[in-house]
C-alpha positions as CSV (number, residue, x, y, z in Angstrom):
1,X,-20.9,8.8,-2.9
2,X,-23.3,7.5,-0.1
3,X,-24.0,4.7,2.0
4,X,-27.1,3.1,2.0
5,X,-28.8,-0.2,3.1
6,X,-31.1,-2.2,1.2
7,X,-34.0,-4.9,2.5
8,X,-35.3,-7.0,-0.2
9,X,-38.6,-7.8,1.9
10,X,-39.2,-4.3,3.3
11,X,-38.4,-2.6,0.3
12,X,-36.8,-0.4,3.1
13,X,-34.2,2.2,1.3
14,X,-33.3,5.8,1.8
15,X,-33.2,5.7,-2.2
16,X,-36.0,7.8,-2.4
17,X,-34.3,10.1,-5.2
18,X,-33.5,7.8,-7.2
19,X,-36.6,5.8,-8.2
20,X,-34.5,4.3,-11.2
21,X,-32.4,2.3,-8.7
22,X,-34.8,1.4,-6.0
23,X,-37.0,-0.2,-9.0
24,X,-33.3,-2.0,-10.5
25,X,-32.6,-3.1,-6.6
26,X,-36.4,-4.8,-5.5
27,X,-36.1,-6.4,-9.0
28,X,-31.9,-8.1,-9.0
29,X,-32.8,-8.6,-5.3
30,X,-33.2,-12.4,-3.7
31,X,-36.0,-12.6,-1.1
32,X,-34.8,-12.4,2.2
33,X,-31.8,-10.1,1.4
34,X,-30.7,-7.3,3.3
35,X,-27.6,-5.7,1.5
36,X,-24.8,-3.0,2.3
37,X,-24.1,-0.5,-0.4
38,X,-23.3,2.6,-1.9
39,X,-24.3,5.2,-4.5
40,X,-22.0,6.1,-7.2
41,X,-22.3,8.8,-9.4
42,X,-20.5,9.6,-12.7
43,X,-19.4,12.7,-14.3
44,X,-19.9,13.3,-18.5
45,X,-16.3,11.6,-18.8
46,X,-17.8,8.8,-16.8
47,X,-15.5,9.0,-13.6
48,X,-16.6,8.6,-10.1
49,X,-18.1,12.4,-9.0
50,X,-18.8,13.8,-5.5
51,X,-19.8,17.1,-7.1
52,X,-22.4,14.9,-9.5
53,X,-23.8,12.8,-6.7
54,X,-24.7,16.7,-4.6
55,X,-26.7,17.8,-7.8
56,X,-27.8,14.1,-9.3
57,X,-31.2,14.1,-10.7
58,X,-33.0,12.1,-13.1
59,X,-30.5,12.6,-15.8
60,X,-27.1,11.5,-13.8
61,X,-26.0,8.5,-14.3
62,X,-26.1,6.9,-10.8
63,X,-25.4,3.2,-9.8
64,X,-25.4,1.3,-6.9
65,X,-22.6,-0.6,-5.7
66,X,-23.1,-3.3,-3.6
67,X,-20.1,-4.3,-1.2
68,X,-21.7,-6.6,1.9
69,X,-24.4,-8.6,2.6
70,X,-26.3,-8.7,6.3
71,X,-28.9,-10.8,5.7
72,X,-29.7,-14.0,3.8
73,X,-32.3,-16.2,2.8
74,X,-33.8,-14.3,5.8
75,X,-30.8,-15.2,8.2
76,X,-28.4,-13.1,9.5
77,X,-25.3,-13.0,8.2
78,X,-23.3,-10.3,10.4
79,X,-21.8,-12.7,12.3
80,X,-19.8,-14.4,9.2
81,X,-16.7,-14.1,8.6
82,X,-16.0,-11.4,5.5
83,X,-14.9,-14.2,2.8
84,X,-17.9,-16.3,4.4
85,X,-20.3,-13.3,3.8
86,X,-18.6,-12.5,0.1
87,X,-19.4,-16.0,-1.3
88,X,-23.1,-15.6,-0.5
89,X,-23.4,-12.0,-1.5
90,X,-22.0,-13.6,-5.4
91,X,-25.6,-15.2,-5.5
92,X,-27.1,-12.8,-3.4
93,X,-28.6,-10.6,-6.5
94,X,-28.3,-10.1,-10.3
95,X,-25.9,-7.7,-11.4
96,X,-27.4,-4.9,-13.9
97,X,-26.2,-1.5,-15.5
98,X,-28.0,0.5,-12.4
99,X,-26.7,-2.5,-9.4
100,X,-23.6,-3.9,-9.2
101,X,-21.4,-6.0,-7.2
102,X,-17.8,-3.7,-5.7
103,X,-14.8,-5.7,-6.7
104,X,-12.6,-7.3,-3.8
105,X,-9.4,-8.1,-4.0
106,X,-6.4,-9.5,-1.6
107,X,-3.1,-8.3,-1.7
108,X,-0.7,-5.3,-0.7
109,X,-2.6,-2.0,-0.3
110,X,0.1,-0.2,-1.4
111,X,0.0,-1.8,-4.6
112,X,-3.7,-1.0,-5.0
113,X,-3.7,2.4,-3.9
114,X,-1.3,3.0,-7.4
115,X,-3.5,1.8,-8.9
116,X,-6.5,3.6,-8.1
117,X,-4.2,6.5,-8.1
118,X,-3.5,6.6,-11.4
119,X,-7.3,6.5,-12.2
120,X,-7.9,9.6,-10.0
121,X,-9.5,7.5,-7.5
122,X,-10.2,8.7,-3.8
123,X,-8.6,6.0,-1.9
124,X,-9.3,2.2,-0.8
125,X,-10.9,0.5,1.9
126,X,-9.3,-2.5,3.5
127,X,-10.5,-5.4,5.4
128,X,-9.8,-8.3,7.2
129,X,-11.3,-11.3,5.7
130,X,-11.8,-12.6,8.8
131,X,-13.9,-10.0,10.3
132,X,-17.5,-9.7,11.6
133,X,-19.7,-6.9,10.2
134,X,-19.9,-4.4,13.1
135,X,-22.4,-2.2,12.7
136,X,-21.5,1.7,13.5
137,X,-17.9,0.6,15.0
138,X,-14.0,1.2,14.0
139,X,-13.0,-1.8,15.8
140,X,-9.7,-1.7,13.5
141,X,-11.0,-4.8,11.3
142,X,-11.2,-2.0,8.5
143,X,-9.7,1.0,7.4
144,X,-10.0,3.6,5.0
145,X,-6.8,5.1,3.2
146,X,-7.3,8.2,1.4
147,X,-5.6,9.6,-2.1
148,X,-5.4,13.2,-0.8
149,X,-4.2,16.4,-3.0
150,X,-2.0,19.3,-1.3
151,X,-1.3,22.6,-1.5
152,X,-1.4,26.1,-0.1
153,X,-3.8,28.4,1.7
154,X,-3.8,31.5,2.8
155,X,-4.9,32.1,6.0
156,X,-7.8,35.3,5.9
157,X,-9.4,34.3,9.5
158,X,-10.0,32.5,12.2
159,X,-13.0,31.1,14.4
160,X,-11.8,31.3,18.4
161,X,-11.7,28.1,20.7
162,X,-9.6,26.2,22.8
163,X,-6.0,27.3,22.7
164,X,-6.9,30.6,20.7
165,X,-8.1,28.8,17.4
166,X,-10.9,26.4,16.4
167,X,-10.9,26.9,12.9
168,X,-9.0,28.6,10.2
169,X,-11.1,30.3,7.1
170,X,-8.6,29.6,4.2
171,X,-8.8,30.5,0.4
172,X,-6.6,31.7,-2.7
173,X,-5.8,33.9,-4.8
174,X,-8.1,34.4,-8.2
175,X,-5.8,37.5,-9.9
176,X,-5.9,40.5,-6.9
177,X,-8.8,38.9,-5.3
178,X,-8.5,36.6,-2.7
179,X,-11.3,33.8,-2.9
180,X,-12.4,31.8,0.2
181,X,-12.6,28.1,0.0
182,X,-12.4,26.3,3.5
183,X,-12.5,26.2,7.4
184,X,-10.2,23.9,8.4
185,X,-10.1,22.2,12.1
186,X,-8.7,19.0,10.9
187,X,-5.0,18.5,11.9
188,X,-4.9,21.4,14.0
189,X,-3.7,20.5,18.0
190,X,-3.2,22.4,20.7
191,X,0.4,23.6,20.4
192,X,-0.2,24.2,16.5
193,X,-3.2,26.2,17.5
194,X,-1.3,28.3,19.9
195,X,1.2,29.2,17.7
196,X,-0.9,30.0,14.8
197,X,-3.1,32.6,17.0
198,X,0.3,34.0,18.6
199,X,1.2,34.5,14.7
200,X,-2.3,35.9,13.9
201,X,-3.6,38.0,16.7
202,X,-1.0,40.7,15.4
203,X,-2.4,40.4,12.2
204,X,-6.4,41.4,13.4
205,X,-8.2,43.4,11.4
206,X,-12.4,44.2,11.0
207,X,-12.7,43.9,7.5
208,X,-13.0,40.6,5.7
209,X,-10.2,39.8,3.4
210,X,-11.9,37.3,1.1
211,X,-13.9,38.9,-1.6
212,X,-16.1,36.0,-2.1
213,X,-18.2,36.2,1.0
214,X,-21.1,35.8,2.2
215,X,-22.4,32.9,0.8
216,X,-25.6,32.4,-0.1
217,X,-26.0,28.8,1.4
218,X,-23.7,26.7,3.8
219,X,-24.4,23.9,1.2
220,X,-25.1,20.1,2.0
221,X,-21.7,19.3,3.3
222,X,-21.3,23.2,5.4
223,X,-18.5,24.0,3.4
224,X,-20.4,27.7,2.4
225,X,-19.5,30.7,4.6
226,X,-22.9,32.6,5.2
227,X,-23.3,36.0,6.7
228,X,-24.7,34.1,9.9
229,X,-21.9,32.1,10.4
230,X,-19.0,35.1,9.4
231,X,-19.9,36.5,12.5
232,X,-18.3,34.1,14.7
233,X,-14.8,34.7,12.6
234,X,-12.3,37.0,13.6
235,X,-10.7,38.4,10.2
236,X,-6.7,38.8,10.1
237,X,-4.4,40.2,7.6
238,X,-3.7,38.1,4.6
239,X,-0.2,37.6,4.7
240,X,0.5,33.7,6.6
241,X,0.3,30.6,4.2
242,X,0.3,27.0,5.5
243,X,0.1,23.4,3.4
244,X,-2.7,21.4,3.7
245,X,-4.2,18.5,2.4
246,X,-7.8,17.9,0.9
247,X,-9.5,14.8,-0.9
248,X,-11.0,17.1,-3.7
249,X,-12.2,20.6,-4.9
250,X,-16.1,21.1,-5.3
251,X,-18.1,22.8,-8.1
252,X,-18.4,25.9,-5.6
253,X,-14.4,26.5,-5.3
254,X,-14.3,24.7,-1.8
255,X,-12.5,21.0,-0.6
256,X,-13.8,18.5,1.0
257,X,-11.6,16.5,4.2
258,X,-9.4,19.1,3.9
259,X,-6.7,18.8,6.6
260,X,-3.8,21.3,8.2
261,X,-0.6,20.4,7.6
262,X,2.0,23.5,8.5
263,X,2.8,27.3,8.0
264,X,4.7,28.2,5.1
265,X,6.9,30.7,5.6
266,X,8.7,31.0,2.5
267,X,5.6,31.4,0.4
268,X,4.5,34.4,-0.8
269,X,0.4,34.9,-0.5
270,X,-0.1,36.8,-3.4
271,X,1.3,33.7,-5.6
272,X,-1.3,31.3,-4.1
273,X,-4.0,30.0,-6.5
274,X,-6.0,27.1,-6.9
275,X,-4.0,24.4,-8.4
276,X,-4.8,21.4,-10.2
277,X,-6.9,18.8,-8.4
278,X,-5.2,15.7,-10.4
279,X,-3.3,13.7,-8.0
């Protein structure tokens, strides 16, 4: 998925990949329109994909969803309140199989975030009705709640920082071979990151434990380990396993958002593999 803006006068997009869309948007489009959106794309079982949208081409099927409206009739329309800005954006364009309105309801997030649960969704996004549109800000008028999936990862390395750790370089088992699959910095703080390299400095080694690497690219989103960037990781013995938390696993065998919960102790390394990424 990813965020885009659209000008109906300019023709000003960052669309240009997806020629299909840009033509569907200048055409459902009133003039004077500037609209807030983003691109969808769907897997062969017709689900939301990240993986799809990193490798979309002229075949994927791709849509644009259009969730605010900044400008109207050729006046701005930041300054409106969100239900004022929602009733315009309901005339603001025609609806068609390649552009189409997001959905907005009010009620309990809870309540909605079971819902998209049980559709495999990645979270919601909640906002005041009463808020502004404020351009580049978290002002706390809107917030994003993730779906996120957890398990285990062992830990094969480290990058060094402040407090002994910046990042750990996580994977899992595949049989006897253990597969890399993140660095993780997310949820790490400084007394977690002083105990982890207190447990880990013991546990040094030269080789690297993950049979997987180098990578041949870091990829769009830098999830890929490349020889350039293993040399700033200090390798350790497989042998600690913590929980973490990630939104979903990739086509490559890596997770995106994925976050540090705690050490697992009681887990044995050899027993973790990748697990299901249903939530």
């Amino acid at each position: 998925m990813t965020e885009f803006d659209f000008t109906r006068e300019t023709g000003k997009t960052s669309l240009g990949n997806f020629p299909r869309v840009t033509s569907a948007l200048k055409m459902a489009l009133r003039p004077g329109t500037a609209l807030d959106g983003e691109l969808v794309a769907f897997d062969k079982t017709g689900r939301p994909s990240f993986a799809a949208m990193q490798d979309a081409n002229a075949e994927t099927n791709v849509v644009f969803f259009v969730f605010d409206i900044l400008q109207s009739h050729g006046k701005d329309t930041k300054q409106l309140p969100l239900r004022e800005r929602l009733t315009l954006l309901q005339t603001a364009f025609v609806p068609s199989d390649l552009v189409q309105r997001c959905e907005h309801f009010i009620g309990p997030a809870q309540q909605f975030l079971a819902a998209v649960k049980k559709i495999g969704g990645e979270g919601v996004i909640a906002k005041r009705p009463s808020s502004l549109y404020e351009s580049g800000r978290r002002s706390g008028s809107w917030t994003k709640m993730r779906l996120n999936v957890g398990q285990e990862f062992v830990i094969g390395g480290f990058t060094p920082g402040s407090n002994g750790i910046d990042a750990l370089v996580v994977g899992f088992y595949d049989g006897r071979k253990l597969q890399y699959t993140a660095r993780v910095r997310a949820g790490l703080v400084p007394a977690s990151r002083r105990e982890l390299h207190s447990r880990l400095k013991p546990l040094v080694v030269q080789a690297c434990p993950f049979s997987n690497l180098p990578e041949e690219k870091s990829g769009r989103w830098g999830q890929g380990l490349t020889s350039e960037k293993m040399r700033e990781c200090i390798w350790v013995q497989p042998k600690l396993v913590a929980n973490f938390e990630f939104l979903e696993w990739t086509d490559s065998n890596h997770v995106r958002h994925i976050k540090f919960v705690g050490l697992r102790p009681d887990k044995n390394p050899k027993a973790v593999m990748r697990e299901s990424s249903s939530v």
